[in-house]
N, C-alpha and C positions, 0 to 999 in steps of 0.2 A: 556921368556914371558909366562904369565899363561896363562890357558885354558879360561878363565874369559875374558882379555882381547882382547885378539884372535877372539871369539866370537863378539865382540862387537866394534872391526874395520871392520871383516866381515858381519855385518846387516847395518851400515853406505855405505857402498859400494854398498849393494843389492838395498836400502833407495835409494840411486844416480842414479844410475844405469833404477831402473823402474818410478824416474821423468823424467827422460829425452827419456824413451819411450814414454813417454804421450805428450810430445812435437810435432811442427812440424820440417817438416829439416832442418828449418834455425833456430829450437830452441825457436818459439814462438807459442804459445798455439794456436791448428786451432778453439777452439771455441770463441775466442777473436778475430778473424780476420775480417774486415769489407767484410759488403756482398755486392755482389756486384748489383748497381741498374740498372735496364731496362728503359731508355727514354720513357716515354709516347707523342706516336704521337700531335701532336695539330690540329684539323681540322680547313681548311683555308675555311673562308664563300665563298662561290658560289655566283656571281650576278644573281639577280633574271632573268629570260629570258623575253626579250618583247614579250607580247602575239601576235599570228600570228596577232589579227584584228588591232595592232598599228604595223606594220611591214610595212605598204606602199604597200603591195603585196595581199590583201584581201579587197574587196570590202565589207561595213556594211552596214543596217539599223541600224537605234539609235532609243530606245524610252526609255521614263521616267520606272524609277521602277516603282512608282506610279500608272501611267497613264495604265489605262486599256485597249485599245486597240493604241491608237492614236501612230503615229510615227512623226519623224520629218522631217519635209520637208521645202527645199528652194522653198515658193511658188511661184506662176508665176510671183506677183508685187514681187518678190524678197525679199522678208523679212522670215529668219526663224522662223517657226511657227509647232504644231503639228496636224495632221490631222489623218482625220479615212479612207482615202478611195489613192487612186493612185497617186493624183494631186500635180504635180509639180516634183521635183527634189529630191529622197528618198535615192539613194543610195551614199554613201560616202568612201572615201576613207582617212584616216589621213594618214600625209606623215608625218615620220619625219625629222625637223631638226635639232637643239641641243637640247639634254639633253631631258628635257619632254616637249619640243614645237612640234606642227606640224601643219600642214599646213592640211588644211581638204576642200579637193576637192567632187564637189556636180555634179551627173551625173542624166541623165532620163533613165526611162525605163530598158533595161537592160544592162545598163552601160556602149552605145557607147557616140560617139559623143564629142566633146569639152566641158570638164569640165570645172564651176566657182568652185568661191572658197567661203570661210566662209571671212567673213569682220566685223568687230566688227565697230558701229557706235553711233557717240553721235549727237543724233537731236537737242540737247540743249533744254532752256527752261526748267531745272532742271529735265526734263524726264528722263528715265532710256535709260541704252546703249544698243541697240539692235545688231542681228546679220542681215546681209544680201548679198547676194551673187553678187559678182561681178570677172571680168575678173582676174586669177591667178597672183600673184607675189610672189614668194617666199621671196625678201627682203623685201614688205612690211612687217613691224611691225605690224598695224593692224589683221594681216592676220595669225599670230603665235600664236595657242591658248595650252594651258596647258592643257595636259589629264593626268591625276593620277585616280590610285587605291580608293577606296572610303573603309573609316572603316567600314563603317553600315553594307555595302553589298556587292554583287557581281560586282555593277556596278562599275563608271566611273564617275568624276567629271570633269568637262569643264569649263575649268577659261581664262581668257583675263587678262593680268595687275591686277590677285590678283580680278577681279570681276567674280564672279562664275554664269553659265548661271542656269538657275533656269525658274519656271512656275509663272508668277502671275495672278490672278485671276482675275485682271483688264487690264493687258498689255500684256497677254501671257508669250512669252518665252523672260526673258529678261537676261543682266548681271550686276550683283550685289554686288559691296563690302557689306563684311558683318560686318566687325572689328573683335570680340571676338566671333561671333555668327557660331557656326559650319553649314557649309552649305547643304542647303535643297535640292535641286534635286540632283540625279543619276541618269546616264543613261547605258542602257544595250545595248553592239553592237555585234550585231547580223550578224555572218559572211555569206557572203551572194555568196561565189566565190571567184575566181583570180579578180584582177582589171585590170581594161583596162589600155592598154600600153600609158603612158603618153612622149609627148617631144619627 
């Protein structure tokens, strides 16, 4: 064998020799090797918490955002109305029952004594449906009002059957389907204490 050839089976060799260092140990390239991925967490939404003043366990004032000083009160002839001064029945308590219903009990003073309740009523004669206090029932239907979150603001929106209580300027405090029209009062409840022990 010549010195030529010799040569040039031993650079083929060395050629082999330093691909297959470059390899890994199972002989496949480590920069070709798929990398490896980290699962990213997914955060689970949280339900928003009921505020303590719809909890049944905190006694409120309610008054319009609007309304400058007045608050709401079941007055003595028993009809919800807002006033600027003591009279009548101010302190409230919503109780829940399902979902965003509750039951909204009306006290004197400083919130002994046997509670009424909120009562949604229709006088007929095309008039608007008013609220007015009468003796509790929790399966009354009437007696189950919607409180929700309001967009505008900070307050509270107060619905019956999809009719939203609201101020008119003629009839007071009344409730009112609106259809497509977004509705006009909110109210702000104003935690006022523990609620008196009910039942």
């Amino acid at each position: 064998m010549s010195m030529r050839s010799w040569l040039a089976g031993a650079g083929l060799v060395a050629l082999a020799l330093g691909a297959g260092a470059c390899g890994g140990a199972d002989g496949t390239d480590e920069g070709s090797a798929s990398p490896t991925t980290t699962p990213v967490a997914t955060a689970t939404p949280t339900p928003a918490a009921t505020p303590d003043v719809l909890s049944g366990t905190r006694q409120v004032t309610i008054s319009r955002i609007d309304a400058f000083e007045a608050r709401l009160s079941l007055t003595d002839d028993g009809r919800l109305a807002e006033v600027d001064d003591d009279s009548g029945r101010q302190l409230f308590v919503p109780t829940p029952l399902t979902g965003q219903k509750y039951l909204i009990r009306a006290y004197r003073g400083a919130g002994g004594g046997k509670p009424i309740c909120w009562q949604s009523v229709n006088p007929g004669g095309g008039r608007p449906l008013t609220v007015e206090g009468v003796a509790c029932r929790e399966g009354e239907p009437r007696q189950q009002f919607t409180i929700s979150a309001a967009d505008a603001d900070e307050g509270f929106l107060i619905s019956f059957d999809s009719a939203y209580l609201r101020n008119s300027p003629d009839s007071g405090l009344i409730l009112e389907k609106l259809g497509d029209r977004p509705p006009m009062s909110s109210f702000r409840f104003n935690d006022n204490g523990p609620a008196p022990a009910w039942k």
